[in-house]
N, C-alpha and C positions, 0 to 999 in steps of 0.2 A: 504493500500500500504506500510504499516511500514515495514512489514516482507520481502519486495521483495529487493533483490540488487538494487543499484543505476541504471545499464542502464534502468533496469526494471521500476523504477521506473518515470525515467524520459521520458519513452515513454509510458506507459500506463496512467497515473494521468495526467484525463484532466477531462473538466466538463460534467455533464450527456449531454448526446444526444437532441433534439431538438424532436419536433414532427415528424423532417422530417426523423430521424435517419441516421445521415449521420456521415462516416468513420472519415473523418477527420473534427475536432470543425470547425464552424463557425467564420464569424471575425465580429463583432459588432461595425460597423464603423455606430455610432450615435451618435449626441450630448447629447441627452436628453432622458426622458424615463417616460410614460404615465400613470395613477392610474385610476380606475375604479370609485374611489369615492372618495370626499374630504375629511375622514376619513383616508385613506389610504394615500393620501398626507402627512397628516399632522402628522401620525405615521411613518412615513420614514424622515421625517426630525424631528423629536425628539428620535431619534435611538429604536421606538420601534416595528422596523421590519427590514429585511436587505432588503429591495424592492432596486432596482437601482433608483437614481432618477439624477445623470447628469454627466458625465464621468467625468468632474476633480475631483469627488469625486471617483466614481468605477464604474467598466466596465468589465462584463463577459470576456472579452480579458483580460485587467488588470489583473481581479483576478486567473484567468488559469494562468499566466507567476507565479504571487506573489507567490499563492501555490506551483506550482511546484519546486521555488525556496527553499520556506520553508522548504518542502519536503526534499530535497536534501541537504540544511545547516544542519536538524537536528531542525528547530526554530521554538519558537509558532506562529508568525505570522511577515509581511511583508508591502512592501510599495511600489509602482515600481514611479520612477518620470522620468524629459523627459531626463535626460544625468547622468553619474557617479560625473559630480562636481554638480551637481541640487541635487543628493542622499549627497553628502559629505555636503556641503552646508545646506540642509533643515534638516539635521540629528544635526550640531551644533548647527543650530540658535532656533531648539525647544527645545534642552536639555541647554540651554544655556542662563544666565542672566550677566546685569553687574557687576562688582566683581569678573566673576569668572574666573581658572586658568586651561589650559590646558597641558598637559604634551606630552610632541609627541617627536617620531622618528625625528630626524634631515633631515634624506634622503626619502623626500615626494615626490610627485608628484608636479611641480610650479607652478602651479596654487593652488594646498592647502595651498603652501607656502606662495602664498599672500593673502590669507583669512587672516592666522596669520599674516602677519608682514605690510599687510598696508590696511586694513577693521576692524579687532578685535580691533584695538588700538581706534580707532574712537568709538569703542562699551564698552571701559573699559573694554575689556578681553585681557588678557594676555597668556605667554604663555613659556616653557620654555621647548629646546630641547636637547635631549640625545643623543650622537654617539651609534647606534645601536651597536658598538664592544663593548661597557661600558656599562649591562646592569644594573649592579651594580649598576650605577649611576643612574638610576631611582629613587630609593624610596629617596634621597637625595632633589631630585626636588619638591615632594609632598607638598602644602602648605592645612594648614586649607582649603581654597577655592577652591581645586582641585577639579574638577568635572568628568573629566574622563582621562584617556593614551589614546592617537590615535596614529596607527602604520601600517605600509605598513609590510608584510612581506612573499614573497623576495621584498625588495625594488624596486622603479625606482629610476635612472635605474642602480644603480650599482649593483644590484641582492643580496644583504647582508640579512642575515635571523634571526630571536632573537628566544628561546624557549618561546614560549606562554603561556605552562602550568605557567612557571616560574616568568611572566609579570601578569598573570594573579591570581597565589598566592602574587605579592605584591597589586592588585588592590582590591583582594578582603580584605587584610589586612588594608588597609589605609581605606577601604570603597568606593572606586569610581571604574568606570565603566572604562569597557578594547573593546575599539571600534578598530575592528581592519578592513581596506580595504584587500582584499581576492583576488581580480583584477585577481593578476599574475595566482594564484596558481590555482584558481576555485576551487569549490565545490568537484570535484573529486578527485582530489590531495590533497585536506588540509581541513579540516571542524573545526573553531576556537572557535566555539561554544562549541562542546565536551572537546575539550582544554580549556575551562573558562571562551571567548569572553560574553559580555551580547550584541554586535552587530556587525553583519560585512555589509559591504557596498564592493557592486561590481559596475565597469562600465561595464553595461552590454554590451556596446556598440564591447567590445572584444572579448575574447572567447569565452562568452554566445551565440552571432550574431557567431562570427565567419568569415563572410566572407563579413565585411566592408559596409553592408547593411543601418545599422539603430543604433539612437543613445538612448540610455537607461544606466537607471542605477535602482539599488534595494538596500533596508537596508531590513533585517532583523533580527529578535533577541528576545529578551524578548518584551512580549505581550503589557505591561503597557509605557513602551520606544517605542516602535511602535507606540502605539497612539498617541504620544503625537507629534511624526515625521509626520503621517498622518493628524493629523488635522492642522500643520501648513502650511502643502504643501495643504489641500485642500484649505486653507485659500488663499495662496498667490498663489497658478496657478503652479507650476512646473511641472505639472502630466503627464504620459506618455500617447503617443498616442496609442489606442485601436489597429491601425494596426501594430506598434512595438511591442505594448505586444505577438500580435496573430506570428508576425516572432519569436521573441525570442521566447516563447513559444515551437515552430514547431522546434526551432534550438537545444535547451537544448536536443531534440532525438537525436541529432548526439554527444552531447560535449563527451561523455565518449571516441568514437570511434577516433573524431578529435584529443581528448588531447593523446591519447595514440600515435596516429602517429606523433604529435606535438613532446612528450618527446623523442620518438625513435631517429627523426630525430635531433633533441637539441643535445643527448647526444654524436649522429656520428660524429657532424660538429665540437662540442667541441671538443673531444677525437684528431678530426683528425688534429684541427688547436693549438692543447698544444703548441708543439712544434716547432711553424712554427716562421722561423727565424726575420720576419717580425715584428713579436709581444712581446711585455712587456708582456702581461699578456692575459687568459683567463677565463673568471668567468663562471660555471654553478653548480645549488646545487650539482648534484650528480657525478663532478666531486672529485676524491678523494684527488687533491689537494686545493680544495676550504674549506678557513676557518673555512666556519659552517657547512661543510657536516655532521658531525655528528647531527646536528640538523634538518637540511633536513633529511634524513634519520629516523629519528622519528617521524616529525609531516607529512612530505611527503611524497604519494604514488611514487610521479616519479620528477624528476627536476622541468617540466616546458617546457615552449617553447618559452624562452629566454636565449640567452646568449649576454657578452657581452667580445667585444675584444678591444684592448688598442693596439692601431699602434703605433713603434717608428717614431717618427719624428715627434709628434703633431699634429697640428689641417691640417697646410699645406699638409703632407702625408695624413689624414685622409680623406681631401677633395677630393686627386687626386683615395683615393681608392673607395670613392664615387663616383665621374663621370665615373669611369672605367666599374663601375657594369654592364655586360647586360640585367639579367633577373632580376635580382631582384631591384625594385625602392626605391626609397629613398621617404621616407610619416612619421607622426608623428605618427600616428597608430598600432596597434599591435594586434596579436591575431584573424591574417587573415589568410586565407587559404596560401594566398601567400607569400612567402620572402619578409618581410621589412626590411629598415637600418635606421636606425636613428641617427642623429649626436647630441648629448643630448645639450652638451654648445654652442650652438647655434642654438639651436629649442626651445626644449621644456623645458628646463629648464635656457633659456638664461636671463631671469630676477631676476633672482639670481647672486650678487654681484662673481667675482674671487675667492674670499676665504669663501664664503658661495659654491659653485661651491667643490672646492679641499676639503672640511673637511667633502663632501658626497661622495668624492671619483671622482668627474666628473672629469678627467683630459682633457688637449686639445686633445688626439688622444683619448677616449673612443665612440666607438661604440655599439650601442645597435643594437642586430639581430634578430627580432621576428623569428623565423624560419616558415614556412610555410609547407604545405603537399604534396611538390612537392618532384619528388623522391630525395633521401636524395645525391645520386652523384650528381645529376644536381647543388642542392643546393652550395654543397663542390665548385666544379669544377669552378662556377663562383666567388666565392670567391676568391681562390688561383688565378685566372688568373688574378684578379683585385690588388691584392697583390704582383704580380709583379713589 
């Protein structure tokens, strides 16, 4: 399947047919799984057979979603666990000892941000972060005990983007590992691996699904760093469920088509709300007023399907332009069929201190707009009415 395009790929690569030969794979909704002989038992728990032998370890579903994933990163091999902070999460704590020092994007997702600033301390790991506009100042932060860079990029949720080749020529200089979450952009828009990632990590729970279903997450990346992520998650239980693997799976045939309509739609609702008199500011990559567009534009096929808008009058105006909304709902989620809004400093990233908050850019009117695949006027139309 190496040779076939992406949509190609990610609708035909699935596992062989069943005796029953049936169109579409099976879902493998079992806990456990049977040997013929107590030789054979005991050769699948010493790895020296790939027999199934109990889903938090692997599962025909599981591994249909992981390949396919792999497939489409570009990676040797993969991990699926039950949510994207279970992937983020089970990906530190196996590459991860005391002592050691991690180098990260400032503007994370808040919940990674408390892994770092009040779990890791408890664990003697530390940790020390960069303003994605200062990439410069990376290799500044690198100590003997750096173990790897973690970086969102486009960010949550101010959308801000780093060049990766370029994060990834000082990683490989200093000798540590360039883990990068891939979330926003997907597989289809940005593959960070080719660019010099040794791992990305998605929630799958977004654009993968799609359409607000089921919650998942994947790491993949270099073969030898994957096992090392698998055996700790088989260890401790994170593993995803065989009937989320088997929907994502089944949804990865639509992402190429969703994301396309996703960016089309992004790129209208930005264009059309630049200059709306209401707003400070609008961010989307492939806006060409946007800072890193030029960087977008080399590692990125298309924006994205996020933007995000900045109301004058703060958080008080940004609330009254929330209640107003008719079609589109207010949820912490994204990378749904449907129009989301999210109000960042006080949802999803409200455990972070005011001035941890402004120096990722979260100001009090900042709106985050998952855009959806609804037609792109309807989209517009209730915004601007709400904006009044």
């Amino acid at each position: 399947m190496k040779d076939k395009k992406f949509e190609t790929q990610a609708i035909r690569s699935q596992m062989e047919r069943s005796q029953n030969n049936e169109h579409s794979t099976p879902l493998y909704l079992t806990s456990s799984f049977v040997f013929d002989t107590a030789e054979e038992m005991r050769a699948a728990f010493n790895d020296e057979s790939e027999d199934f032998i109990y889903s938090r370890y692997t599962n025909p579903s599981n591994n249909e979603f992981v390949n396919k994933v792999c497939l489409l990163e570009g990676a040797e091999a993969g991990v699926a666990l039950a949510s994207g902070m279970a992937a983020i999460y089970t990906t530190f704590m196996a590459l991860l000892k005391s002592g050691d020092h991690i180098v990260s994007c400032s503007s994370v997702f808040g919940a990674t941000h408390a892994i770092f600033t009040k779990y890791f301390p408890k664990l003697n790991i530390s940790h020390s972060y960069f303003n994605i506009k200062d990439p410069n100042s990376i290799e500044k932060l690198i100590k003997p005990e750096t173990r790897f860079i973690y970086l969102e990029t486009p960010t949550n949720p101010a959308i801000e983007l780093i060049d990766l080749e370029f994060v990834a020529s000082i990683a490989k200089k200093h000798k540590v590992l360039l883990i990068v979450d891939n979330c926003f952009a997907t597989p289809y828009l940005q593959q960070p691996i080719k660019l010099g990632a040794d791992l990305v990590i998605h929630s799958a729970t977004k654009y993968m699904d799609g359409q607000g279903r089921v919650l998942g997450g994947v790491v993949v990346g270099k073969k030898e760093l994957v096992n090392d992520i698998y055996l700790f998650g088989r260890i401790t239980g994170p593993s995803m469920s065989p009937f989320n693997a088997w929907v994502l799976s089944k949804s990865l045939e639509t992402l190429a088509v969703r994301m396309d309509r996703h960016c089309e739609n992004a790129l209208f609702v930005a264009e059309a709300l630049e200059k709306n008199p209401a707003l400070e500011n609008v961010s989307y990559p492939f806006l060409n007023s946007h800072p890193h567009h030029s960087i977008a534009k080399k590692q990125m096929k298309a924006g994205g399907g996020i933007i995000t808008i900045t109301i004058k009058g703060g958080y008080e105006t940004a609330k009254k332009f929330l209640d107003k909304l008719k079609m589109i709902k207010i949820s912490p989620n994204l990378g749904d069929t449907r129009t989301i809004v999210t109000h960042p400093a006080s949802s999803t990233h409200s455990k972070l201190s005011e001035e941890e908050r402004l120096s990722v850019g979260i100001v009090p009117g900042l709106i985050r707009i998952s855009i959806g695949l609804e037609h792109k006027d309807d989209i517009l139309n209730d915004i601007l009415q709400a904006l009044k």
